[in-house]
C-alpha positions as CSV (number, residue, x, y, z in Angstrom):
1,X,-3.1,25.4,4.9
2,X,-4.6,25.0,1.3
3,X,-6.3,21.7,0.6
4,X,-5.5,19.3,-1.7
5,X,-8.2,17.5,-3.4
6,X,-9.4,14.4,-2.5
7,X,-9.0,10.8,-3.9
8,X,-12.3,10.2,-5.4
9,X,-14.0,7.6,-4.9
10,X,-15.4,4.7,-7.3
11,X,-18.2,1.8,-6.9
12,X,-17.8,-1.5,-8.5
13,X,-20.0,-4.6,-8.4
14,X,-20.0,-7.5,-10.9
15,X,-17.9,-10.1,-12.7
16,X,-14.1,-9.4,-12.7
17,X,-14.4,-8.0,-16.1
18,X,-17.7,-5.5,-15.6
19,X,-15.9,-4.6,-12.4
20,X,-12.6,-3.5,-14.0
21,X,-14.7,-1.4,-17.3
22,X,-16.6,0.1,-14.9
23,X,-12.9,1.0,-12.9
24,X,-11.1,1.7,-16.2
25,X,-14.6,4.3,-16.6
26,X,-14.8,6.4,-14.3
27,X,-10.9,6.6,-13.6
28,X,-9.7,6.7,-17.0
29,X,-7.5,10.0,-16.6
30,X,-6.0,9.2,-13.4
31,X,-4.9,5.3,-15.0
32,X,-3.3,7.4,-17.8
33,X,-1.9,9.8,-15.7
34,X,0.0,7.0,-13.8
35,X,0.5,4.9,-16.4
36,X,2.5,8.1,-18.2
37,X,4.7,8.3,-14.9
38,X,6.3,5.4,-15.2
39,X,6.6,4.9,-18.5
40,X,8.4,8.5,-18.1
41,X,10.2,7.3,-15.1
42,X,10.9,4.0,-17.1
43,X,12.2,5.9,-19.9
44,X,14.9,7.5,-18.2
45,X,16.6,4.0,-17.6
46,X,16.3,3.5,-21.5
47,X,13.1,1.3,-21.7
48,X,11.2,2.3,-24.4
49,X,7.1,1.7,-24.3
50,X,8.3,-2.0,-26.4
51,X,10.2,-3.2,-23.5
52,X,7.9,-1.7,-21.2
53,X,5.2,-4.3,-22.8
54,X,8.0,-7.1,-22.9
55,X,8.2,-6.6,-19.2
56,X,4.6,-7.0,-18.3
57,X,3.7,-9.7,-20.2
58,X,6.1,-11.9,-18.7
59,X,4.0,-11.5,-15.3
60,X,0.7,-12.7,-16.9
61,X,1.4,-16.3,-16.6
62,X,2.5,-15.9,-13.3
63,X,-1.0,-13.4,-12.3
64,X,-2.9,-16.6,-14.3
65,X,-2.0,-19.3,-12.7
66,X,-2.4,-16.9,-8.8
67,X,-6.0,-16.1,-9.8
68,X,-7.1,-15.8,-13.4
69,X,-9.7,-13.4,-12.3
70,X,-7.3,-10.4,-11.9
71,X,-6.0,-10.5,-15.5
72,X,-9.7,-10.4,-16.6
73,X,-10.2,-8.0,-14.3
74,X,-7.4,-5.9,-15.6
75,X,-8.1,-6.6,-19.1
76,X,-11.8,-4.5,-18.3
77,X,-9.7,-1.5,-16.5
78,X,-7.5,-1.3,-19.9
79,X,-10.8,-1.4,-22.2
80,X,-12.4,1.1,-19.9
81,X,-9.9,3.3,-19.8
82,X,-8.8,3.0,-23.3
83,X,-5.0,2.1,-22.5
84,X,-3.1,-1.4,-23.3
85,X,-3.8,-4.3,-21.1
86,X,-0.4,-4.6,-20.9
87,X,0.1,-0.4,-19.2
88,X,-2.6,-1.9,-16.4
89,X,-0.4,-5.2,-15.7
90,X,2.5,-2.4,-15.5
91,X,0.5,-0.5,-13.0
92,X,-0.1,-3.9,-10.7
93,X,3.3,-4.8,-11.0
94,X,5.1,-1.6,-11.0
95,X,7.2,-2.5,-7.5
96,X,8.5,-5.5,-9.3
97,X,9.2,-3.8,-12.6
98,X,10.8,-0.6,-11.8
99,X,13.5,-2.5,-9.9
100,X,14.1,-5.4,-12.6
101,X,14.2,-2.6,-15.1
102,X,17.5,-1.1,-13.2
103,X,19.4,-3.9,-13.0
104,X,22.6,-3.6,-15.5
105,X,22.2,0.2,-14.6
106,X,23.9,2.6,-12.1
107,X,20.2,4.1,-11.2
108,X,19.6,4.7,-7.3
109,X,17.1,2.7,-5.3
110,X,13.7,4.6,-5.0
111,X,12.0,2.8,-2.1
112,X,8.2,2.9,-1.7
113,X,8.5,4.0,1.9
114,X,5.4,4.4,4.4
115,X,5.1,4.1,8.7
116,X,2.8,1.7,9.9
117,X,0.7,0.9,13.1
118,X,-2.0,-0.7,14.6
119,X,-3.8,-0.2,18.2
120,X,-5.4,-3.1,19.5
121,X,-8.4,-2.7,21.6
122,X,-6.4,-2.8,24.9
123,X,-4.7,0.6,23.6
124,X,-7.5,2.4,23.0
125,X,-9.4,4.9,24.4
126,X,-13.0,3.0,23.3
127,X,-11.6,-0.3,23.1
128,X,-11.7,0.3,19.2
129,X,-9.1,-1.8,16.8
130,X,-7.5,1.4,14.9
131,X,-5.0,0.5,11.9
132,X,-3.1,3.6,9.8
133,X,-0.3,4.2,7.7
134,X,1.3,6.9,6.1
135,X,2.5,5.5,2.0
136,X,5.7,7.4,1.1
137,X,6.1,7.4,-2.7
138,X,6.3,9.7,-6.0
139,X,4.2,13.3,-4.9
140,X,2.8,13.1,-8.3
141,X,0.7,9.8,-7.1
142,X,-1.3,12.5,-5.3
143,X,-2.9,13.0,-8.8
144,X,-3.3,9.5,-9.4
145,X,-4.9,7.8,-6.3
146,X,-7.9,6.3,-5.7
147,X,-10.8,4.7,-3.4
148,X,-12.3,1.6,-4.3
149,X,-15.5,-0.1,-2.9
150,X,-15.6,-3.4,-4.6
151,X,-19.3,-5.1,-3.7
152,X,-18.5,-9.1,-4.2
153,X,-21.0,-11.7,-4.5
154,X,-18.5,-14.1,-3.5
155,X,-16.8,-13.0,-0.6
156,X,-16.3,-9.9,1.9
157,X,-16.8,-6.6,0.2
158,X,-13.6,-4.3,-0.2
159,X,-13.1,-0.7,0.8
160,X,-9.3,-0.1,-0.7
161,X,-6.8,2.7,-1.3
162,X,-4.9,2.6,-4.8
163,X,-3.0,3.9,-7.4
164,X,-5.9,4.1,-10.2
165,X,-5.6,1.1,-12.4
166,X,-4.2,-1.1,-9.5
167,X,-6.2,-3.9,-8.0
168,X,-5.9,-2.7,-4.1
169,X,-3.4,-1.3,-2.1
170,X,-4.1,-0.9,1.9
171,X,-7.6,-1.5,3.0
172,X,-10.3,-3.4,5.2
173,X,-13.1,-5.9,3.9
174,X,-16.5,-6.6,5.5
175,X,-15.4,-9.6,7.6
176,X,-12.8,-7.0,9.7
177,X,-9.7,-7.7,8.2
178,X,-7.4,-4.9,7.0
179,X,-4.2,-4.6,5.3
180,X,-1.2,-2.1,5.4
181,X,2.0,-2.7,3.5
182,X,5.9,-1.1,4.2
183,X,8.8,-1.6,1.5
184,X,11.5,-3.9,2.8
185,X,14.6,-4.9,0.8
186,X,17.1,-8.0,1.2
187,X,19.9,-9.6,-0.1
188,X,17.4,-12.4,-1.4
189,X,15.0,-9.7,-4.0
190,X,14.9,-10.6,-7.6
191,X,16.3,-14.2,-7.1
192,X,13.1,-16.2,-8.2
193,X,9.9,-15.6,-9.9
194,X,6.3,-14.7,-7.7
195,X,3.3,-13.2,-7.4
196,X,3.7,-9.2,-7.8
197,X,3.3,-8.0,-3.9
198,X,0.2,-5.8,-4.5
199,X,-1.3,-8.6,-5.6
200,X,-1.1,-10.6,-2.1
201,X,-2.6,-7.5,-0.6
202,X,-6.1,-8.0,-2.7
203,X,-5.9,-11.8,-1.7
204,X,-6.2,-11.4,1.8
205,X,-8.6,-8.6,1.6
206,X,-10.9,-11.0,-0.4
207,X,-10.4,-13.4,2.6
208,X,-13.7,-14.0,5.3
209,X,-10.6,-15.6,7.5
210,X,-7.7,-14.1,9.0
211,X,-6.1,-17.8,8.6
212,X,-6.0,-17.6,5.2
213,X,-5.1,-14.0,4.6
214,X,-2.3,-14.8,6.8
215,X,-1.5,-17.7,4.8
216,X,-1.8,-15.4,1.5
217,X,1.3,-13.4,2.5
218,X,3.2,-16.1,4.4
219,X,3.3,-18.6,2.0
220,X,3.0,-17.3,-1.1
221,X,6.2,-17.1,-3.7
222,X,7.1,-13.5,-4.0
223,X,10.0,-11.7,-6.2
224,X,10.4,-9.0,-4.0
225,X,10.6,-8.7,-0.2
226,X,7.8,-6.3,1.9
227,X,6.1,-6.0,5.5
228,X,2.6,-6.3,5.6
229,X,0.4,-5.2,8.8
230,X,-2.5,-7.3,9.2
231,X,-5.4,-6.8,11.5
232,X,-8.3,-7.9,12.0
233,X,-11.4,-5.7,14.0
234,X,-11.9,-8.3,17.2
235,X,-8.4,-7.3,17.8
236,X,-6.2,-9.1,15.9
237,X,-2.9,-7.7,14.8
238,X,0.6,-9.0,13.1
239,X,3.4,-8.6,11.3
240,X,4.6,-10.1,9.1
241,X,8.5,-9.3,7.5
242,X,8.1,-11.0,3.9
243,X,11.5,-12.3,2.0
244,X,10.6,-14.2,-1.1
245,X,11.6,-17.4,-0.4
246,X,10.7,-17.4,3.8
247,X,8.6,-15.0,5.9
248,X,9.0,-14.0,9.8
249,X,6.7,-12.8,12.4
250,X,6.2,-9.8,14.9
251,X,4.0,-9.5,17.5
252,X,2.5,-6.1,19.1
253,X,3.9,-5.0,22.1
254,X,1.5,-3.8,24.8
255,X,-1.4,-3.4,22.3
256,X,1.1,-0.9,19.8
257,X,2.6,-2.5,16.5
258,X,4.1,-0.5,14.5
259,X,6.7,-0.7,11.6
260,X,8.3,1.5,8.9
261,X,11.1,-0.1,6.2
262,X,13.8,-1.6,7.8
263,X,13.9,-5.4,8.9
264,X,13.3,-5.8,12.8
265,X,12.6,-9.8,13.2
266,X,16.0,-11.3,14.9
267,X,15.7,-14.4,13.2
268,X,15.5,-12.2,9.5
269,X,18.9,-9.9,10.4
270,X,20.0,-13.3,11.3
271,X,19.2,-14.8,8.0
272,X,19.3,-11.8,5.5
273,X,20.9,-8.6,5.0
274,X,18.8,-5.5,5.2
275,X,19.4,-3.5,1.7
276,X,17.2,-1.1,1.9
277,X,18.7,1.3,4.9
278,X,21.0,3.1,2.3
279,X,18.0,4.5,0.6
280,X,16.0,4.8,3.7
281,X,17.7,6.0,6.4
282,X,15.3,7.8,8.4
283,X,13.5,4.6,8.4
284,X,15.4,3.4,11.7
285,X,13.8,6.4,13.9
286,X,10.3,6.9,12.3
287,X,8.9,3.7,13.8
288,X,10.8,5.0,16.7
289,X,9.2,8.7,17.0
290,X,5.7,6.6,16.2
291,X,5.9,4.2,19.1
292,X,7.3,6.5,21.1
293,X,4.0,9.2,20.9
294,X,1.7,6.3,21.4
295,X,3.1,4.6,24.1
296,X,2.6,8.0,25.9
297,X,-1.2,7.8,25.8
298,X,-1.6,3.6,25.7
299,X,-5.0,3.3,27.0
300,X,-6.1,6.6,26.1
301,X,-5.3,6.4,22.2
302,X,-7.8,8.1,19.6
303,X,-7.7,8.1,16.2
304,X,-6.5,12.0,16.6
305,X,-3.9,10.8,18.2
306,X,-2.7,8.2,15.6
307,X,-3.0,10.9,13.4
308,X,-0.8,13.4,15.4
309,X,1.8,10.4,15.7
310,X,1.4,10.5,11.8
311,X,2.2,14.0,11.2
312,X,5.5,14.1,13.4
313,X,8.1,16.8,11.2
314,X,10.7,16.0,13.1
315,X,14.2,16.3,11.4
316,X,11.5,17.0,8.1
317,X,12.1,16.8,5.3
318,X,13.2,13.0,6.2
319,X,10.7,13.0,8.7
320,X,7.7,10.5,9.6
321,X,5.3,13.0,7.7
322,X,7.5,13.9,4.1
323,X,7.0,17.2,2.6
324,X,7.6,16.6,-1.1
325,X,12.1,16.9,-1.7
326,X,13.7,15.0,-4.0
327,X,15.0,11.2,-3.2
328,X,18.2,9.4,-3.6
329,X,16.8,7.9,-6.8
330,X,16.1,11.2,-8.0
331,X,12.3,11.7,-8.3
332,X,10.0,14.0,-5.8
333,X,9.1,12.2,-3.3
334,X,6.8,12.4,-0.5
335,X,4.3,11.2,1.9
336,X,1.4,10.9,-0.7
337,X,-1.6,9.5,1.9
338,X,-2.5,9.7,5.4
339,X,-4.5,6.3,5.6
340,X,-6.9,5.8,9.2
341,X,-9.1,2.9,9.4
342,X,-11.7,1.7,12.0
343,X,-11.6,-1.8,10.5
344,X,-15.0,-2.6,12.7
345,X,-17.2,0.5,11.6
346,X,-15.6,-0.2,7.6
347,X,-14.5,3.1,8.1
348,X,-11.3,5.1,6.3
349,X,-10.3,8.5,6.8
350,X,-7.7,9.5,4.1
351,X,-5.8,13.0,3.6
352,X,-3.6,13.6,0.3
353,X,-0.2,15.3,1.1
354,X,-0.8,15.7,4.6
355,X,2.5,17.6,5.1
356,X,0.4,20.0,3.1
357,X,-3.1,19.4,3.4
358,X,-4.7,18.1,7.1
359,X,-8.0,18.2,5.2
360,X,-9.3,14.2,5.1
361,X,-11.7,12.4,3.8
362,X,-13.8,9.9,5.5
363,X,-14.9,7.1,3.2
364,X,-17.7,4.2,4.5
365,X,-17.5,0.5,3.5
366,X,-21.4,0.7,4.2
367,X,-22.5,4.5,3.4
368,X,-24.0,6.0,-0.1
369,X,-21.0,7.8,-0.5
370,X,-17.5,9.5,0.7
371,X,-18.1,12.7,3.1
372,X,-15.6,15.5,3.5
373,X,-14.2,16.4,7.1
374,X,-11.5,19.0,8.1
375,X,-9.4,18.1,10.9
């Protein structure tokens, strides 16, 4: 199976601003590369790069008044890379602006998909806290990914996975939290203003306390609806289903959590209707297949195991591990990252493609620098 190369990975330390140059640097060519993929997908709902602009300005009030460091921080990824602030705000809010730019058209939904779980210590075969994901999105995003290591002089330092130009994406910090995130859609999206969703997920990995990353994602005004797994190292772990306006919680169940993109809290499917099925159907047995292969080794789990769970092909190419096929919103799609973290250790093993490519790459929170390993 030929490799695919792997998501480099970049150092930043400093002020908001120094940290984003030095970002906007050394990725420059993978922040154009994704900024030209959605202005290209964008483009084919009639927005030209004018609008485009419109669109992202309107967040930057909203990103102010959240934490004014991120637009500095953003504005220093744009001068570094050589692009318009207002492309980088795009990039951090793309989830939010992709699906306000189709309304008034006929365009199909085109989820950002991913399967979910977390072991707690109780599950596992060293009494290790292990916390994976696989992130279903555009194949091409294979091209434009990235590993950040963000040294912080006030707070936890940050070891995240992200579309180049973005802020974070999933990850762990220093004090043992970590983050994974699943699209979720609801009758409630698009009905008030918040704070764009990948934006939540770099406030609680800036957090020392699970309190207040939990807080981050519960009570925080959102536009959009999403799941977010939260762990923490000690062996912590919940979920949380996020609508904009309300958010509800799940529990693990014998040490396993896991979640993929459809709602599962009875008092949400109470509340809300789950949109998002129609475009994700094979959501409602990947969680399934995934429980179902852990459960069968509770006690015994590895991280090879979470990673075999990962890779299941079954009923492929809708399967828990996507090969790249087209979507219902018409753009190739595919399961873009295998993501394994050992929240304690700071350690993340990531594999681009891995319906393609079971090569991974093990990047350190602590260590000099990202090591290559074959499975």
């Amino acid at each position: 199976m030929a490799a695919v190369p792997p998501f480099p990975m970049i150092e930043l330390s400093g002020g908001p601003e120094a940290r984003g140059e030095a970002h906007g640097r050394q990725a420059g060519d993978r922040v154009r590369r994704s900024i030209g993929h959605y202005h290209a997908q964008l483009a084919q709902g009639g927005l030209d790069a004018g609008r485009i602009h419109a669109l992202a300005r309107d967040f930057v009030p909203r990103v102010e008044a959240f934490d004014g460091a991120y637009v500095a921080e953003m504005r220093g990824i744009a001068r570094g890379a050589g692009v318009a602030f207002e492309d980088v705000m795009l990039l951090n809010c793309r989830t939010e602006i992709l699906q306000l730019a189709k309304r008034g058209t006929p365009a199909e939904d085109d989820p950002d998909g991913c399967t979910g779980a977390i072991l707690l210590p109780e599950a596992t075969a060293d009494g290790a806290l292990l916390h994976g994901q696989n992130w279903d999105w555009k194949s091409e995003c294979a091209e434009t990914g990235v590993v950040l290591r963000i040294r912080r002089e006030d707070g936890p330092d940050i070891l995240t996975f992200v579309e180049a130009g973005g802020l974070a994406r999933a990850g762990l910090n220093a004090a043992g939290i970590a983050v994974t995130a699943n699209y979720l859609e609801s009758d409630r999206d698009y009905r008030q203003e918040g704070v764009p969703l990948s934006l939540l997920r770099r406030k609680a990995l800036e957090q020392s306390q699970v309190a207040l990353a939990i807080r981050t994602f519960y009570a925080t005004p959102k536009s959009a609806s999403n799941n977010i797994m939260l762990s923490h190292a000690s062996g912590f772990a919940l979920d949380i289903e996020c609508a904009p306006d309300e958010s509800f919680l799940l529990e693990p169940q014998d040490g396993i959590l896991v979640h993929a993109n459809h709602w599962r809290s009875p008092a949400a499917l109470a509340k809300l209707k789950d949109t998002g099925i129609a475009a994700t159907p094979d959501s409602v047995y990947r969680d399934r297949r995934v429980l179902d292969a852990l459960r069968a080794k509770r006690g015994r789990l590895t991280m090879d195991d979470l990673r075999a769970a990962f890779l299941d092909d079954w009923q492929s190419p809708w399967s828990v591990c996507r090969p790249p096929r087209m979507n219902m919103g018409g753009n190739l799609s595919a399961t873009v990252a295998m993501i394994l973290m050992r929240p304690a250790e700071g350690h993340m093993e990531i594999a681009p493609l891995p319906a393609l490519n079971r090569h991974f790459t093990t990047y350190s929170l602590h260590g000099a620098s990202a090591a290559r390993a074959a499975e």
